[in-house]
Biopython code that builds the backbone (N, CA, C, O; Angstrom):
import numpy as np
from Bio.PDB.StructureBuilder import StructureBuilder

atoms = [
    (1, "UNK", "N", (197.505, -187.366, -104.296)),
    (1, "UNK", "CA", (196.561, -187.433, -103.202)),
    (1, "UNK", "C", (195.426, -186.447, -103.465)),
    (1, "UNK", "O", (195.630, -185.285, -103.815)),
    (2, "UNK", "N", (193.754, -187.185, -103.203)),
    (2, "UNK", "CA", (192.778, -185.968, -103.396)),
    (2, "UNK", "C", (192.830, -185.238, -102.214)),
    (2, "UNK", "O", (193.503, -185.657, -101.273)),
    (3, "UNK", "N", (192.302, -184.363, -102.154)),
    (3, "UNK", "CA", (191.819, -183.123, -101.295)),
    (3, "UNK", "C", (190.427, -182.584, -101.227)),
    (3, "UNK", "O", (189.917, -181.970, -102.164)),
    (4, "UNK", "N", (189.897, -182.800, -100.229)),
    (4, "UNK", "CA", (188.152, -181.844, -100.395)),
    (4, "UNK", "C", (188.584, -180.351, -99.596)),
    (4, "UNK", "O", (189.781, -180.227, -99.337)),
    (5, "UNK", "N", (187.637, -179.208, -99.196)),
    (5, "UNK", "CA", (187.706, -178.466, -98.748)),
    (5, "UNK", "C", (186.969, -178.439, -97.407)),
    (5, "UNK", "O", (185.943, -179.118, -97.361)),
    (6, "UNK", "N", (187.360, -177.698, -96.201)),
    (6, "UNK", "CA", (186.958, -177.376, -95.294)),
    (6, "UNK", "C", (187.160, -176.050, -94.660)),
    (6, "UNK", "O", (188.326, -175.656, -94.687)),
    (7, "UNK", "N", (186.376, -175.351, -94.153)),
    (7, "UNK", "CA", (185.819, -174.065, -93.881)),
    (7, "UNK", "C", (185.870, -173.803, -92.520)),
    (7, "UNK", "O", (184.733, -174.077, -92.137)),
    (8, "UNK", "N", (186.596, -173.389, -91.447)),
    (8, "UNK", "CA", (186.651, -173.252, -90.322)),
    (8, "UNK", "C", (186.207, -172.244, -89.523)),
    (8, "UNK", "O", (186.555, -171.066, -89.608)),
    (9, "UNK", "N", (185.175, -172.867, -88.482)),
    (9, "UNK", "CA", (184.774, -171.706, -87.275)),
    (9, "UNK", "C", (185.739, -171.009, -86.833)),
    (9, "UNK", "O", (186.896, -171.404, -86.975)),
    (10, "UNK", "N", (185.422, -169.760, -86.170)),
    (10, "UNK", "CA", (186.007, -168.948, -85.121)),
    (10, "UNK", "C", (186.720, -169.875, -84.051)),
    (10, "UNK", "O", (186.035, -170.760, -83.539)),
    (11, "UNK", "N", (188.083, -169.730, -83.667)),
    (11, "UNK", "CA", (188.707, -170.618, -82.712)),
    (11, "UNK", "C", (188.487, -172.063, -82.571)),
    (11, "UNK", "O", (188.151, -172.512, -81.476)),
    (12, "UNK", "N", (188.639, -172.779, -83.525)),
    (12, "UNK", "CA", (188.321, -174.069, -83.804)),
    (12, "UNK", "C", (189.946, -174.732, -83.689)),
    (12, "UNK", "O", (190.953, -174.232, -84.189)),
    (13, "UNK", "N", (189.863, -176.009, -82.876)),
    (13, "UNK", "CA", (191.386, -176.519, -83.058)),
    (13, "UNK", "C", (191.187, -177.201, -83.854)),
    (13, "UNK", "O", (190.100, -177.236, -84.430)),
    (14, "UNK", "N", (192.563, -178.254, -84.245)),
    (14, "UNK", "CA", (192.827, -178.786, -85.354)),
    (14, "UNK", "C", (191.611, -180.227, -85.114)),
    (14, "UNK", "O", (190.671, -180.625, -85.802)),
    (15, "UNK", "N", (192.256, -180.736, -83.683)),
    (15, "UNK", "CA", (191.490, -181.745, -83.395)),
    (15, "UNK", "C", (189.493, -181.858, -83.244)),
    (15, "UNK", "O", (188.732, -182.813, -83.094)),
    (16, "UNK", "N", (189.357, -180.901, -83.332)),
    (16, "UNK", "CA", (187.838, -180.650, -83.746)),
    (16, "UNK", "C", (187.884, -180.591, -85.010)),
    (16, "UNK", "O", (186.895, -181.137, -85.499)),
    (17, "UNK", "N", (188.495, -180.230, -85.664)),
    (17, "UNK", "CA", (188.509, -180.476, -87.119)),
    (17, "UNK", "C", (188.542, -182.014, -87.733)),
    (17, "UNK", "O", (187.717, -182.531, -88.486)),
    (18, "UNK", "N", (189.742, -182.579, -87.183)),
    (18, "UNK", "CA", (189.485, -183.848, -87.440)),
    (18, "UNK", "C", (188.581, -184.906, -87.072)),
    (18, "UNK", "O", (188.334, -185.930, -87.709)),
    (19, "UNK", "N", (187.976, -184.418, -85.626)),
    (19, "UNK", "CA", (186.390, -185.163, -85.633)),
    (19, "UNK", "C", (185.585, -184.668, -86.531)),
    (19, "UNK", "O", (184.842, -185.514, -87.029)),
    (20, "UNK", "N", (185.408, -183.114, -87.093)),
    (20, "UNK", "CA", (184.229, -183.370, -87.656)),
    (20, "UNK", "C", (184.227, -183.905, -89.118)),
    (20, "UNK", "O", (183.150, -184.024, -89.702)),
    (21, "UNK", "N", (185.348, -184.216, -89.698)),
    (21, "UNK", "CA", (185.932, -184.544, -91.158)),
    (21, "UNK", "C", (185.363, -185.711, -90.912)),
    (21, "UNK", "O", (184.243, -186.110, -91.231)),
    (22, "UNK", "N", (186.584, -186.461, -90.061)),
    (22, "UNK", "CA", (187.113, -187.656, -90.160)),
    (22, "UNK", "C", (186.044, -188.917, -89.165)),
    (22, "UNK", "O", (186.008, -190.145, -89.240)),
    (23, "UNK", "N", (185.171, -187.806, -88.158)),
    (23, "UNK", "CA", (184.995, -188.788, -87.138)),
    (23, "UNK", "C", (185.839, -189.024, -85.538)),
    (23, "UNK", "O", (185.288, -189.303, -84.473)),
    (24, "UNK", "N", (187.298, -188.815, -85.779)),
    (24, "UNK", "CA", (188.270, -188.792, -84.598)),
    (24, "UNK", "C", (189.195, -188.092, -84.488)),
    (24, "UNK", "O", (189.997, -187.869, -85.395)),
    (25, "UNK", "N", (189.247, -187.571, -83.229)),
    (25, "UNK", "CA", (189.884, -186.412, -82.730)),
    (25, "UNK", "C", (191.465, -186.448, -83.038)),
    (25, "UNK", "O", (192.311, -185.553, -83.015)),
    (26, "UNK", "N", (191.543, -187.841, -83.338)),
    (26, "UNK", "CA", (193.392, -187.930, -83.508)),
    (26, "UNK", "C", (193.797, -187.828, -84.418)),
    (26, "UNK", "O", (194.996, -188.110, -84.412)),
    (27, "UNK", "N", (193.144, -187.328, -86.019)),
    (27, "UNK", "CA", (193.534, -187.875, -87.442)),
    (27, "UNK", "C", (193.864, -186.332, -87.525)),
    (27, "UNK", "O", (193.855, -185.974, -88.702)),
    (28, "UNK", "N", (194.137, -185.358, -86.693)),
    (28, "UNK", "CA", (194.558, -184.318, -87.050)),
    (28, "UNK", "C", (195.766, -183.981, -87.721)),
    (28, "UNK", "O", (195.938, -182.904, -88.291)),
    (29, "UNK", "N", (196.710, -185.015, -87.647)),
    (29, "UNK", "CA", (198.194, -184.486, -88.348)),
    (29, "UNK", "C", (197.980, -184.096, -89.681)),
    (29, "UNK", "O", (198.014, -182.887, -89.912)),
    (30, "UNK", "N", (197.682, -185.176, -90.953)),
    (30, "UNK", "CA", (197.385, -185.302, -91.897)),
    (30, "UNK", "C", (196.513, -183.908, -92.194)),
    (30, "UNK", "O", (196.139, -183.781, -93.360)),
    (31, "UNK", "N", (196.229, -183.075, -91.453)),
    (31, "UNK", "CA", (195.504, -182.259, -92.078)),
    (31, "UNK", "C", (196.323, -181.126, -91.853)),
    (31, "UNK", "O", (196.333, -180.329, -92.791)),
    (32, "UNK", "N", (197.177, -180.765, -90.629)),
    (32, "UNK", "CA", (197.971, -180.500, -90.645)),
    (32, "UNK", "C", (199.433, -179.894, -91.292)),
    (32, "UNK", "O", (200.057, -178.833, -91.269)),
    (33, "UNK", "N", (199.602, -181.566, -92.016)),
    (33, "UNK", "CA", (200.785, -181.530, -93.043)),
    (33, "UNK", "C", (200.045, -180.949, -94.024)),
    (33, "UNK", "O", (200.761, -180.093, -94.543)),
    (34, "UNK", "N", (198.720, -180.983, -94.667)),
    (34, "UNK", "CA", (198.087, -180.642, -95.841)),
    (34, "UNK", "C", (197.984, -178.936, -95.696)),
    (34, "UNK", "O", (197.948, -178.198, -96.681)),
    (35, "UNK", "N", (197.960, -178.662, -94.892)),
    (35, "UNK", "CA", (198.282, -176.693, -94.628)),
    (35, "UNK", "C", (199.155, -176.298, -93.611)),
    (35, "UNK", "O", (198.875, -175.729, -92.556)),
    (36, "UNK", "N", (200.340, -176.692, -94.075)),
    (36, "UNK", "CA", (202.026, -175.976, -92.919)),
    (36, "UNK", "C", (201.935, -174.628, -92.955)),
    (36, "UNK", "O", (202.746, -174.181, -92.145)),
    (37, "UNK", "N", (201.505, -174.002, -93.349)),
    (37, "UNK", "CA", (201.008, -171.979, -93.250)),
    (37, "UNK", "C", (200.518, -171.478, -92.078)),
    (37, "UNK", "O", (200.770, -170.403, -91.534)),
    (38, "UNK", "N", (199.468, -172.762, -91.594)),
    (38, "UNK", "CA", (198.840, -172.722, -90.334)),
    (38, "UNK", "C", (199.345, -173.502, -89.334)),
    (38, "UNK", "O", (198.820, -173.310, -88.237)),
    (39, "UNK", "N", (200.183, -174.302, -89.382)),
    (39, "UNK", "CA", (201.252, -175.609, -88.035)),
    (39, "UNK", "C", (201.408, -174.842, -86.940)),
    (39, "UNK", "O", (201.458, -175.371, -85.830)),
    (40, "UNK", "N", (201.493, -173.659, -87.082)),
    (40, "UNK", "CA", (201.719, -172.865, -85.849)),
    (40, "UNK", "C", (200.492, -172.790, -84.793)),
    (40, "UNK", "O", (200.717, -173.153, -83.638)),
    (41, "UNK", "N", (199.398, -172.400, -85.097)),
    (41, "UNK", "CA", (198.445, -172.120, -84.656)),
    (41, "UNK", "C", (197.414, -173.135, -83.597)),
    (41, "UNK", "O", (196.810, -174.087, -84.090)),
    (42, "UNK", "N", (197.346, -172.932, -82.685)),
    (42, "UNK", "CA", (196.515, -173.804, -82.185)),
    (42, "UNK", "C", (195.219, -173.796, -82.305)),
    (42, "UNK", "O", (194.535, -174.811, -82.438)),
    (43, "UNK", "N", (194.721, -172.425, -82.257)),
    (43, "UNK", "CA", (193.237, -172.090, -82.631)),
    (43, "UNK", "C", (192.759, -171.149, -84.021)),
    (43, "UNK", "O", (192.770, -169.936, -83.809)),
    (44, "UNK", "N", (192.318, -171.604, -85.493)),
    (44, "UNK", "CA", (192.381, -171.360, -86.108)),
    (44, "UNK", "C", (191.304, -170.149, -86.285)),
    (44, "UNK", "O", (190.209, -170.363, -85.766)),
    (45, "UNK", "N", (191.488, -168.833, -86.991)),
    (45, "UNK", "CA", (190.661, -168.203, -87.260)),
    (45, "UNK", "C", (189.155, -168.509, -88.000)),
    (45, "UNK", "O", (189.088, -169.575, -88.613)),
    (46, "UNK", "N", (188.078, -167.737, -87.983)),
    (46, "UNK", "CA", (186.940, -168.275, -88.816)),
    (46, "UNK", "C", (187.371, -167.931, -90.277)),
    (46, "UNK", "O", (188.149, -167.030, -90.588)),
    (47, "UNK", "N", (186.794, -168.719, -91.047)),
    (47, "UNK", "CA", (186.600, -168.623, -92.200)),
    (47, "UNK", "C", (187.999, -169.180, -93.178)),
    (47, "UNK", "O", (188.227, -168.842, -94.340)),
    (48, "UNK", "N", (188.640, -169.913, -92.513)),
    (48, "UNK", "CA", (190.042, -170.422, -93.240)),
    (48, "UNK", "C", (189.684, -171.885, -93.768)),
    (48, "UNK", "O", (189.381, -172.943, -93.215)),
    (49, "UNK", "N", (189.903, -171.348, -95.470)),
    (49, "UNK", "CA", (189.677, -172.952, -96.131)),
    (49, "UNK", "C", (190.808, -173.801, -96.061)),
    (49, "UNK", "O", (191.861, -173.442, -96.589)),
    (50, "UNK", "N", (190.709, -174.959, -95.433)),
    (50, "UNK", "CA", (192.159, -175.773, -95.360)),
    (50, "UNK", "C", (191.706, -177.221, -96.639)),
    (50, "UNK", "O", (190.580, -177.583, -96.980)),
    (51, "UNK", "N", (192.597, -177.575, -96.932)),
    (51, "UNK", "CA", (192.540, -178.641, -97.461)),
    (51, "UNK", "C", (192.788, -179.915, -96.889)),
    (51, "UNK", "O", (193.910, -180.215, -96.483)),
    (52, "UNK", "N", (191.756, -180.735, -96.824)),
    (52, "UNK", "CA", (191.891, -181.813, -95.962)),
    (52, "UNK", "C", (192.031, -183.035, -96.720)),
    (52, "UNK", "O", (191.281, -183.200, -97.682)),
    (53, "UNK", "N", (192.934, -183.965, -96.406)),
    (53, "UNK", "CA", (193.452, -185.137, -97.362)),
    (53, "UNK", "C", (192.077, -185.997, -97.549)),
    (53, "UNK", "O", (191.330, -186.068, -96.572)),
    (54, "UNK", "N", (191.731, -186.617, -98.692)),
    (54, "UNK", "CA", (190.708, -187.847, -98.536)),
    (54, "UNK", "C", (190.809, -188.985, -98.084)),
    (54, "UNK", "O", (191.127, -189.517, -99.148)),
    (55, "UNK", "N", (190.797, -189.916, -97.273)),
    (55, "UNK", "CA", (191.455, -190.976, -96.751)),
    (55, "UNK", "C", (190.373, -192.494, -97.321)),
    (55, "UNK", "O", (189.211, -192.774, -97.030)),
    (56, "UNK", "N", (191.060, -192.982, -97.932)),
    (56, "UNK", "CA", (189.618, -194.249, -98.514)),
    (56, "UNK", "C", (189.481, -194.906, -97.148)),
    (56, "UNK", "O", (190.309, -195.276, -96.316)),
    (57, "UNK", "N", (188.277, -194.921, -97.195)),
    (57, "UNK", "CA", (187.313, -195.895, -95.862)),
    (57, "UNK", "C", (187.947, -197.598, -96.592)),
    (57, "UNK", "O", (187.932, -197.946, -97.772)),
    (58, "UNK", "N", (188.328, -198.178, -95.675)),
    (58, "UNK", "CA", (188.568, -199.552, -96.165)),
    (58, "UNK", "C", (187.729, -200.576, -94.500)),
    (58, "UNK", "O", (187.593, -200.204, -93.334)),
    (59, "UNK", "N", (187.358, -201.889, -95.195)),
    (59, "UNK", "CA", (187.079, -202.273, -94.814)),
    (59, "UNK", "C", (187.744, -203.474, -93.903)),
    (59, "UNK", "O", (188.448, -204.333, -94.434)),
    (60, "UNK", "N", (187.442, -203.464, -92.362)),
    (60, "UNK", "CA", (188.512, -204.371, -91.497)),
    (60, "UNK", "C", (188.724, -205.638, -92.250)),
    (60, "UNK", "O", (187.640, -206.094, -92.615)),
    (61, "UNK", "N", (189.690, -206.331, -92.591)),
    (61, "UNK", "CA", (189.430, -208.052, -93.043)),
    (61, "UNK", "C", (189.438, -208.469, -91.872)),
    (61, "UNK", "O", (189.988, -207.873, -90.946)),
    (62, "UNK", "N", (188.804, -209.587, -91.769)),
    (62, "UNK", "CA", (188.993, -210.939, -90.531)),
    (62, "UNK", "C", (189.386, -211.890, -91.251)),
    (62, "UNK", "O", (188.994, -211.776, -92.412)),
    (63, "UNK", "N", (189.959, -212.725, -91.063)),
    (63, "UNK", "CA", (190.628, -214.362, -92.228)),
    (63, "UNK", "C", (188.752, -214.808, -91.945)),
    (63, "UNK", "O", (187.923, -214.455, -91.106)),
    (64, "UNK", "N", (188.726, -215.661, -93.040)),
    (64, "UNK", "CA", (187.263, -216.559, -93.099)),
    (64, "UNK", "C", (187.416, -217.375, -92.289)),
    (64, "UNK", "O", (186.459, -218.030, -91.877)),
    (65, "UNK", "N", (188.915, -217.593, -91.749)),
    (65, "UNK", "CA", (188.768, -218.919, -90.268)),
    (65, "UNK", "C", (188.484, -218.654, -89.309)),
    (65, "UNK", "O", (188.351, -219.418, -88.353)),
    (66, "UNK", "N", (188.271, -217.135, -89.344)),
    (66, "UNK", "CA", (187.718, -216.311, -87.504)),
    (66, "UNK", "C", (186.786, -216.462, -87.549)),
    (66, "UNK", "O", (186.295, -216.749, -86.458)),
    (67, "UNK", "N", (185.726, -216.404, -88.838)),
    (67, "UNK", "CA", (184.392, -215.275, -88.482)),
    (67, "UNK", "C", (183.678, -217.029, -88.488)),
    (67, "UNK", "O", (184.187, -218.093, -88.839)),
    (68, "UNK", "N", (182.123, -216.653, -87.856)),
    (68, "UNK", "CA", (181.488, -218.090, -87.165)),
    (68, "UNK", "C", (181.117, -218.268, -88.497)),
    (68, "UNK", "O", (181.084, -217.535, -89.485)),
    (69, "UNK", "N", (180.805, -219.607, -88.232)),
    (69, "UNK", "CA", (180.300, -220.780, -89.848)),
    (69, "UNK", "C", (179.133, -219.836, -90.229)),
    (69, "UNK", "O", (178.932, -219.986, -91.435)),
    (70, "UNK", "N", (178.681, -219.354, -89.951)),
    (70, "UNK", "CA", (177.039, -218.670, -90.766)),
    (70, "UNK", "C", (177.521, -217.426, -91.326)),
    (70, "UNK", "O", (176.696, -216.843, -92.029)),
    (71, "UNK", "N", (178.778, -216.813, -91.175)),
    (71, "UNK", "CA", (179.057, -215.715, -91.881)),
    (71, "UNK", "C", (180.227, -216.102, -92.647)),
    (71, "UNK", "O", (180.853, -215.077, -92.916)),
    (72, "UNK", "N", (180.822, -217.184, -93.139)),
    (72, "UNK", "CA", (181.707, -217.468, -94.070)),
    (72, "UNK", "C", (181.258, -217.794, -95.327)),
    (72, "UNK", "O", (182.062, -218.064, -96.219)),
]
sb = StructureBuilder()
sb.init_structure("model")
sb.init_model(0)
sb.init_chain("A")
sb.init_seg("    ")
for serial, (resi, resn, name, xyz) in enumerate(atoms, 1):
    if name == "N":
        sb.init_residue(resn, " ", resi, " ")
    sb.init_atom(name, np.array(xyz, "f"), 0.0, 1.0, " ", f" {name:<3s}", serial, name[0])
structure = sb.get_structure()
């Protein structure tokens, strides 16, 4: 699994972390499991590099029998 880095404000929770990575407030576990040193903590100190998992962006499928005749 890759890993990028992230750099944390003064009293920052996890779930602000995962909006500002990820976009949504809920993808916090995964980052989580990626630094168990810190699981305890609810509000993280400034300046702590965590490693945050890379997650590939994939794209929704629809079957070609959903989408209307001009986009098949």
């Amino acid at each position: 699994m890759e890993f990028t880095a992230y750099q944390t404000l003064q009293g920052q929770r996890w779930d602000a972390i995962a909006q500002a990575v990820y976009g949504s407030p809920y993808a916090y576990e995964g980052i989580i499991f990626a630094n168990p040193q810190y699981r305890h903590l609810l509000q993280l100190p400034g300046g702590v590099v965590l490693r945050i998992p890379v997650v590939a962006q994939t794209e929704p499928t629809i079957p070609k029998e959903l989408l209307p005749p001009w986009k098949r």
